[in-house]
N, C-alpha and C positions, 0 to 999 in steps of 0.2 A: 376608631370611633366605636362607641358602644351600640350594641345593637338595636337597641330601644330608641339609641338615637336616630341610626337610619329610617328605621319605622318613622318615627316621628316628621320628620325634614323629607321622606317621600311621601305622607300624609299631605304635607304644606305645599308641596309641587305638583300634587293632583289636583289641590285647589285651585290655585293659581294659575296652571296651565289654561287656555283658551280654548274654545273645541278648533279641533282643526279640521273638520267634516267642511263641506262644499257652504254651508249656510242655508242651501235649501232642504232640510230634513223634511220632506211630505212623509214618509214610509212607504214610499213607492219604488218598486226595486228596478234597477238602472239595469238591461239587457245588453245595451249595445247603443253607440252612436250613428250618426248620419254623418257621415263625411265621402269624401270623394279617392283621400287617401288610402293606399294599400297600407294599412294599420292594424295590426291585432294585438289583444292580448290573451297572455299564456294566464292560465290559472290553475290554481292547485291546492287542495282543501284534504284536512284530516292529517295534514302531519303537526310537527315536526316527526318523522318516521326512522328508527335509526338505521333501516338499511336502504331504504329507497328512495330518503331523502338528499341521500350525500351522493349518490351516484346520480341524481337527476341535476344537481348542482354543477356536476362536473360536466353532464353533456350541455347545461346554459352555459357552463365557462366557456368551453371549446367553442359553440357556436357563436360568441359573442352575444346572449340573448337576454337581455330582462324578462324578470315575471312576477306574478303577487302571490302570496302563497298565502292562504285563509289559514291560518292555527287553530288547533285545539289548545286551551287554556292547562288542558291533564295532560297532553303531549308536551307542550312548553316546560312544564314542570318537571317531565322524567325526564327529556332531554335538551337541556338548556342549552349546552354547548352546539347540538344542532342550529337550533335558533340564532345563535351568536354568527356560525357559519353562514348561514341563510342573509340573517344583514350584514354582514363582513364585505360579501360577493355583489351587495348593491343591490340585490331584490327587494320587493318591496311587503310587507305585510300588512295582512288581512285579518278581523276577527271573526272564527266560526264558533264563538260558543266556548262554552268550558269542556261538557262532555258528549257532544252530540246526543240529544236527548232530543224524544220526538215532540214537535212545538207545539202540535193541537192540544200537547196533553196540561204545557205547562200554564203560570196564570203570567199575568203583563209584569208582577213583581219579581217571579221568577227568572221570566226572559232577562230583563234587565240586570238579574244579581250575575249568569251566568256571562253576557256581556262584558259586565263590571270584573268579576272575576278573572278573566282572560286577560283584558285592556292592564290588569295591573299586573297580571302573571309576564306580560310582554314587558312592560315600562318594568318592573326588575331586574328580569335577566338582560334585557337589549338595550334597555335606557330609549328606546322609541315608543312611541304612541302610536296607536291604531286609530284609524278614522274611517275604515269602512266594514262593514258588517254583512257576512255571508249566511241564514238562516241556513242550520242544517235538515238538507233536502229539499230545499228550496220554502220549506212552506211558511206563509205569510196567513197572519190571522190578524184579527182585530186589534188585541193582545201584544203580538208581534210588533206590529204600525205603533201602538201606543209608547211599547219599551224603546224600541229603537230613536222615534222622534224625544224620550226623556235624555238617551245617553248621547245624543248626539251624533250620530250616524247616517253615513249612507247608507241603503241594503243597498248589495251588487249580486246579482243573478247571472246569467250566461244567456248565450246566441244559438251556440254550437258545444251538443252536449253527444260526446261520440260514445256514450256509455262504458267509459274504460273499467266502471268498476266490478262489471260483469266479467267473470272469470270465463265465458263462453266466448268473448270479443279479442280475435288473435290483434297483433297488433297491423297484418296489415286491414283487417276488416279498419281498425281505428284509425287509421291514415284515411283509407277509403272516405271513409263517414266525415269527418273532417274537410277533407278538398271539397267533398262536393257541395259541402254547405256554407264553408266560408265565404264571408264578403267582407271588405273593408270595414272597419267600426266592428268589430264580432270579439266578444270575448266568449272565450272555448275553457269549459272547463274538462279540467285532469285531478286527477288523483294522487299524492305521493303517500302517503299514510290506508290505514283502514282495513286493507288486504294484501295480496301476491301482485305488486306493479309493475311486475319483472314486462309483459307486453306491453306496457304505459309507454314505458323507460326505451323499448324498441320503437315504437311508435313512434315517439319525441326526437328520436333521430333522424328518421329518415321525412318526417314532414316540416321540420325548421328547414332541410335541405330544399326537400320539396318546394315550399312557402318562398324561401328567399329566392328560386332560379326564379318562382314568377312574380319576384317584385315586390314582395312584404316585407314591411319591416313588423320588430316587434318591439313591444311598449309595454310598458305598466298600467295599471288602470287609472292612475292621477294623471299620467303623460297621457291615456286614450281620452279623460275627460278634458282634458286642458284644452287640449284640441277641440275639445266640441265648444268651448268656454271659449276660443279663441278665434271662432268661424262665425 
């Protein structure tokens, strides 16, 4: 098929397509749920990463663990095949943005192009859509609320943030930080892109072990809302 044609006929399937976001788009960012379940979810923002992301893959395979990984739109692009990997294995994906750029600076049209930009760097190379939306750095502006409730998104935030991407924080400090703050409904953000996640990646082994002797299970963040959608 010609390539002008692909363009074209993946034009007509962005249209067409539905939003698949929750319906309730306020632009209010979702931290965590209320439930009574031992539930979390793993998360992990800034890759696709090509060396930290395949070895994080491998310790959710061994541990049997799902998780949402937030993408960069420029990391998607130089390493597609990662991406491919990442939904192969049944994770689930998140959109951070095209290139992590600081939010207060950009305008409401901006936010939305980089969104835009990503959502279709995914739906090329993975043939999936993104329906939820991670601000990088967390920041929410007025700007923000406006872009996000256009593209149709969730924002998702975190509970428990054990600061992995400080190169100061050994991985058992981040195990540490972690136990002490989870609770059921808690999504915990990680890192697999950005920097050196060599402690991340030590971390992530020894508290899925940790998490699961005391009884947690792990989830995605559609699987943590459903449950709240379900309660």
């Amino acid at each position: 098929m010609p390539r002008w044609l692909v363009s074209c006929s993946l034009a007509v399937v962005l249209l067409l397509v539905p939003n698949f976001g929750s319906g309730k788009t306020t632009g209010e960012p979702v931290h965590r749920i209320d439930t009574q379940k031992k539930i979390v979810a793993l998360t992990f923002d800034d890759g696709p990463d090509p060396v930290y992301t395949p070895l994080i893959l491998e310790t959710l395979h061994k541990h049997r663990v799902p998780a949402t990984f937030f993408v960069l739109g420029s990391q998607v692009d130089k390493y597609p095949s990662i991406l491919k990997w990442i939904v192969k294995a049944g994770h689930e994906i998140g959109n951070h943005g095209y290139h992590h750029l600081d939010l207060n600076k950009l305008t409401e049209q901006q936010v939305f192009d980089e969104i835009k930009q990503t959502e279709r760097a995914v739906l090329q190379t993975a043939g999936v859509f993104t329906q939820f939306y991670r601000p990088p750095g967390g920041v929410i502006t007025h700007d923000v609320r406006n872009a996000v409730q256009s593209s149709g998104y969730d924002i998702i935030h975190w509970s428990v943030d054990p600061r992995d991407w400080s190169l100061k924080r050994t991985a058992a400090v981040i195990v540490d930080s972690v136990k002490r703050h989870v609770t059921p409904g808690d999504i915990v953000l990680f890192h697999d892109g950005g920097l050196n996640q060599k402690e991340t990646l030590a971390a992530l082994k020894q508290l899925i072990t940790d998490l699961k002797s005391q009884g947690y299970r792990f989830v995605t963040v559609s699987q943590l809302l459903s449950e709240q959608a379900g309660s």
